[in-house]
N, C-alpha and C positions, 0 to 999 in steps of 0.2 A: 553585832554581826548581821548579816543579810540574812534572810531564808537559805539562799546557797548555800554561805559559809555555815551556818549550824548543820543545813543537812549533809555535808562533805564533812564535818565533824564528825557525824555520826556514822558514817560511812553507808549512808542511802538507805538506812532505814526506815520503816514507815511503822509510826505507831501507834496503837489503835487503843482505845478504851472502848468497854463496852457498855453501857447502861440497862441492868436485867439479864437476870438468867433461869428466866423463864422456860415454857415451854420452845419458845424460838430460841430466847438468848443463849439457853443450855447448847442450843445445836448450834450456833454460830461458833462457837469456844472449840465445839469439840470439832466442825470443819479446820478452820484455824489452824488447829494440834496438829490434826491427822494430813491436810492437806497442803502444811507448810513449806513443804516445797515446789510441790505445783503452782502456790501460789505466785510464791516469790519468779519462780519461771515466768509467769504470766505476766503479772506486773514490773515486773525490772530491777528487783531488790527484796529482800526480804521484808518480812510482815512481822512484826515483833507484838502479842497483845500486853499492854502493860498495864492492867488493871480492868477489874469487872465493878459492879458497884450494884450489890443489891440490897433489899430490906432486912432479911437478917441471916447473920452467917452462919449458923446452926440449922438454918432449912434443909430439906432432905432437896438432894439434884440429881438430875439423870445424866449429869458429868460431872467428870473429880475435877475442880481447877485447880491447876500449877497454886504450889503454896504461895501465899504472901497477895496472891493477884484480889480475893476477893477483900470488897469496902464496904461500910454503910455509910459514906463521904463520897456522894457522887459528885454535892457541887465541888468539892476538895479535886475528885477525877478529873473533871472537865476543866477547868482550870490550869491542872499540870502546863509547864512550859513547852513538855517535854510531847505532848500527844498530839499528832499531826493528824487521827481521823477518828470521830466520835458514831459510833455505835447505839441508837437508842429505841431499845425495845420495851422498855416499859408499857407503853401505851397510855391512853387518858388525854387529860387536858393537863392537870401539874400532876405532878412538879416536870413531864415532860417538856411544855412551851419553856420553862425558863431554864431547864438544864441545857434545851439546843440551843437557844439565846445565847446563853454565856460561854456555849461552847464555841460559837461560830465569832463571837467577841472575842474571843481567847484566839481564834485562828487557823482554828481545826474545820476539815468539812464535815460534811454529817450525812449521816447515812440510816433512816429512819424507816418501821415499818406501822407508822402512827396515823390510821386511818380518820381518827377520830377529828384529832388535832388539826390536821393537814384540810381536812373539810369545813373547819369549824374557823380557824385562822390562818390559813397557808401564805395569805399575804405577806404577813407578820413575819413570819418565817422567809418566808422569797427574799423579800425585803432587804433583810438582816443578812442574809448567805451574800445579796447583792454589794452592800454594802462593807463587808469584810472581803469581796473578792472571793470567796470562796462556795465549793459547790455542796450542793443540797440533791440527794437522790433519795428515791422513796417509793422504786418499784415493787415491793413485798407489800405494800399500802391499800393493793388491789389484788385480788385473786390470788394468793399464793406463788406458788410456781412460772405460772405463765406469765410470757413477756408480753405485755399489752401495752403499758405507759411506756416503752422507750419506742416502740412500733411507733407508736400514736405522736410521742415526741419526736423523734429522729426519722424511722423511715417511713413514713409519710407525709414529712412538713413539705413538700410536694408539690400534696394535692390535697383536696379539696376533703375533708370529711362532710359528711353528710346527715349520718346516726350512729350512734353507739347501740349497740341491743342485747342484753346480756343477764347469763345466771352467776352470781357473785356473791351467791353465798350459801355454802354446802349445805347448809343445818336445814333450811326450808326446803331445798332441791330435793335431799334424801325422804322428810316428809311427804314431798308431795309424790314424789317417785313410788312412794311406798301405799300412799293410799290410791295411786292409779292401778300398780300389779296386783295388792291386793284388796282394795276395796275395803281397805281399814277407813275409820274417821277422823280427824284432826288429833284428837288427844288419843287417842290409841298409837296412829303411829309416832307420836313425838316422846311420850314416854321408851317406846324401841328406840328412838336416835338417840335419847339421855341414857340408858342401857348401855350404849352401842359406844357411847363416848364421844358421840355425834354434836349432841348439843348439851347445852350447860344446865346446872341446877335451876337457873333461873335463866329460861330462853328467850327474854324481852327484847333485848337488843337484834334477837334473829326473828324470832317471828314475828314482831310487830315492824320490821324493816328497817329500822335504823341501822345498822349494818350494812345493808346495801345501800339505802339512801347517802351516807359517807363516800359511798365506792363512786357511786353514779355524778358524787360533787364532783371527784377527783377526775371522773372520764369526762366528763361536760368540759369541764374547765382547759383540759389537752387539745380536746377534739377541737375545743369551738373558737380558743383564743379569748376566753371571758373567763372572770373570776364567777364561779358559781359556788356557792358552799352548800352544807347541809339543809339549813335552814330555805334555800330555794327549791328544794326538791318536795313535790309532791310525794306525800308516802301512805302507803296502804301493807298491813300485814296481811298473813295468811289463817291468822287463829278463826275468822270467820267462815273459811270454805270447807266446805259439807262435804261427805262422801255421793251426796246428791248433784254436787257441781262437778265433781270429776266423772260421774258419768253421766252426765250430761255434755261434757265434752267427747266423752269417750264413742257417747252414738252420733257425734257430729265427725267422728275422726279428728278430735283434736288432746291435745293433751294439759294440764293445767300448769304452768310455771312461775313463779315470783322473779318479775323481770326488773332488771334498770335499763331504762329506756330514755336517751338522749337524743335528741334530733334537732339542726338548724333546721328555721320554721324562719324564710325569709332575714330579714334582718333580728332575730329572736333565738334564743334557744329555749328549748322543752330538756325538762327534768323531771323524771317520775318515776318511781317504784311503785308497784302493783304486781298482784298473780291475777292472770291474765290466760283464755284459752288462748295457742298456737297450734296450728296444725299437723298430727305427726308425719307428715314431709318435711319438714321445717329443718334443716340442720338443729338447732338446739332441742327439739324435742325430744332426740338420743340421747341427750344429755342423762346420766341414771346418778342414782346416789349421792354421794358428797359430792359428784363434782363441777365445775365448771367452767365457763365459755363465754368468749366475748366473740361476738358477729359485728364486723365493722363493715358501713358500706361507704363509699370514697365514689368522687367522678371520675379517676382516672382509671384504680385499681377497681376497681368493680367491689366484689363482695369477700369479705375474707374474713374468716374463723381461727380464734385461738381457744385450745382447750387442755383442760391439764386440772391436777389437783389444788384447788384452791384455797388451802388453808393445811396446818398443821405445822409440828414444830419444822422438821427436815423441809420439807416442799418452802415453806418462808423463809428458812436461814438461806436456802439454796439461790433463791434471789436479792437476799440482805447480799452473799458473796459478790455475785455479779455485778451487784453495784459497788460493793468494795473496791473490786480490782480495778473499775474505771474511774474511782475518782482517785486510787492512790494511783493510775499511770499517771490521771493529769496533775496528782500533785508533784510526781515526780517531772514532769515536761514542763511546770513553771505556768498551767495553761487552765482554764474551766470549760467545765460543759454548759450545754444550757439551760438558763435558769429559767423562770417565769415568762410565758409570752399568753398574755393578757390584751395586747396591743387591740383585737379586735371590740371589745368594751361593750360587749350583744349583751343587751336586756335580755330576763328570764321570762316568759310568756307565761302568765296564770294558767294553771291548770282549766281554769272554766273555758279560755281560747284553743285548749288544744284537742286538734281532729281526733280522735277515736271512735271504737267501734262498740256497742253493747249488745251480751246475749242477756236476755231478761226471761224467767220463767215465771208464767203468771198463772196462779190457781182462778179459774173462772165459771162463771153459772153456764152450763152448758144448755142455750139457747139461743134463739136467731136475733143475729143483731148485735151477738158481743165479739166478733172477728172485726164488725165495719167500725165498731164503739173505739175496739182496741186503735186500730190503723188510723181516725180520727184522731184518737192524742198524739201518735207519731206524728202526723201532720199537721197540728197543730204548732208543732217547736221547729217545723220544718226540717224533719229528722225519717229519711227517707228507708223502707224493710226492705233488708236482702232478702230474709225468706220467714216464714212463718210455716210451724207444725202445732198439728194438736195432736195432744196425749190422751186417750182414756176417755170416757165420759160421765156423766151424771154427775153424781157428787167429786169422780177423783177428775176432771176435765182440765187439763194444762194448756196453756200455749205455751211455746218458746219462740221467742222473737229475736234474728239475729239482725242489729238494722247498719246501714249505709253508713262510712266514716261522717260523723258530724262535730262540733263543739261540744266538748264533754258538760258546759252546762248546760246544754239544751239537751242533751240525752238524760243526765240527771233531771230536770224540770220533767221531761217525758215519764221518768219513773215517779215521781214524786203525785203527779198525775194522776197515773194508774192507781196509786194507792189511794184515791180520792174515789173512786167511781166507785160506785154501786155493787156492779158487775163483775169486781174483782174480790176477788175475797183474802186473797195474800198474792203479793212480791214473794214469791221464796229464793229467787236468786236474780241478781246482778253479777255481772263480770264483765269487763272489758277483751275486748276480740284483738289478736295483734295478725299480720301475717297472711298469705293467702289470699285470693282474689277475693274481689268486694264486687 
């Protein structure tokens, strides 16, 4: 029989497996249950879930699933004849990449909140959804809640994107949030986030950026029309910044954020995560605690902000749904959404090519000659100061030097410099400038 004829057999049902029932997957089950008939309003037919599939069935869950539905046979799940759209929340690299393989082999589409994966091989995946005719969504993949990838994909294929600039991941935001109000230092406030249930036991994947680094693949890649993955993105955590750097920002009027920052640079795109001063005028600077915000800026649409909570079980299942219901309308209309547009094929631009801007604070011998010393290595890398303050004298005598957009390796070269001279006695802080007039 056709696709038609099985799905007239069944009388329009659409059937879904779900892989995990995790902290997301528990809340996908329990929308599902609860919102089965809105659903089915929505979509054009009922939603039937026919199996979950997790590690082991004696786990404690913050949902009761319908008897009979949970497995520890996910590839047995995916397989089914019977399952028309595949659900996979696991997360990772496997057995995720081969359970959505075989699911999209098998003829189901798929419906993913696998950031990791999706950066790391999305091709692979695109590929394979292409290739069975079938769709692939994956907006829970970025930011939680908010709708940013169907924007980025749909309503602005358009126009032009230009930058991505964005905070995409709570666990560092509420850090840093927390030692700007209260002038806590790194490990002070990060232990309150892992209290707070903020961040994890072990927080390496958030503060050291890999996290966002994933996110900022997945927004490169919409925005720019290029495959970018993880491994092109420049990354910098936040375990290094001081309570000395956020208020050092704080008497510039600016505030400190771990940004993913994408920008067409000509025929090129830029990929980079760092925490970085912005100004607090800046839309994202209000950004407070877990949450976050993506700042898009376009030729046509000008500048536009999406913000909302970023992560959590409810806020991700709530987007896992939304893309549920559009691919089971298209599976029921016989039709796909779109898949991969990579078309434009942009090289990734080295971080040492890309403009930015450096604030540098430098411990120095308070005497005549070490102002023209400093501005000499600037000008040396041809790396031009917006403005220069001195702190304090004698023994405690600082400069802060905020200098001119240049090539971040010629800014590095500049700091690398300063730690050569004589006259300097310590670098105690680097950070990259975003934002705000130069």
């Amino acid at each position: 029989m056709s696709e038609g004829e099985v799905r007239a057999s069944r009388g329009d049902v659409l059937r879904v497996a779900v892989l995990g029932c995790g902290a997301v997957g528990s809340q996908v089950v329990r929308l599902l249950s609860e919102q089965s008939d809105d659903l089915a309003a929505r979509v054009g037919a009922p939603v039937e879930l026919v199996g979950v599939a997790v590690r082991r069935l004696d786990a404690p869950r913050d949902v009761e699933v319908p008897e009979g539905l949970l497995t520890t046979d996910a590839s047995g799940l995916v397989a089914r004849d019977d399952v028309d759209l595949v659900v996979e929340v696991i997360g990772g690299i496997e057995p995720a990449r081969s359970l959505i393989l075989a699911a999209l082999d098998n003829g189901a589409s798929v419906v993913t909140a696998n950031k990791a994966l999706l950066a790391e091989d999305g091709p692979t995946l695109f590929e394979a959804a292409a290739k069975a005719e079938r769709d692939l969504y994956y907006e829970a993949a970025v930011a939680g809640a908010i709708p940013i990838l169907r924007p980025l994909r749909e309503s602005l294929a358009g126009d032009k994107v230009t930058r991505v600039l964005g905070i995409v991941n709570g666990t560092t935001n509420f850090i840093l949030d927390k030692m700007d109000s209260s002038g806590a230092g790194f490990s002070e406030a990060l232990e309150e986030a892992q209290e707070l249930g903020y961040a994890e036991a072990d927080p390496t994947a958030d503060v050291e950026g890999f996290d966002a680094a994933a996110k900022a693949a997945i927004l490169a890649s919409l925005a720019f029309h290029s495959r970018v993955t993880a491994a092109d993105v420049y990354r910098e955590g936040i375990s290094e910044v001081t309570a000395a750097d956020v208020a050092s920002a704080r008497d510039m009027g600016a505030v400190v954020k771990l940004l993913a920052i994408c920008e067409l640079r000509g025929d090129h795109v830029a990929a980079r995560v760092h925490p970085a001063m912005i100004p607090r005028t800046h839309p994202l600077a209000s950004v407070r605690e877990a949450y976050n915000a993506v700042f898009v800026e376009s030729e046509a649409a000008g500048q536009l902000m999406f913000y909302g909570p970023g992560a959590g079980g409810a806020p991700t299942a709530s987007a896992v749904l939304g893309d549920l219901v559009t691919v089971a309308r298209n599976r029921l209309a016989g039709t796909r959404g779109a898949g991969e547009s990579a078309y434009a094929d942009r090289a990734v631009q080295p971080m040492g090519e890309t403009r930015t801007r450096y604030h540098v604070a430098i411990d120095v011998d308070d005497r005549a000659g070490v102002l023209a010393a400093v501005a000499n290595a600037f000008a040396d890398h041809d790396v031009s100061i917006q403005t220069v303050r001195q702190e304090g004298r004698g023994a405690d005598a600082q400069l802060v030097v905020v200098s001119h957009a240049a090539p971040d390796a010629a800014l590095s070269a500049t700091v690398d410099q300063l730690r050569s001279m004589d006259i300097v006695r310590e670098v105690t802080s680097v950070m990259r400038v975003e934002g705000g007039d130069e």
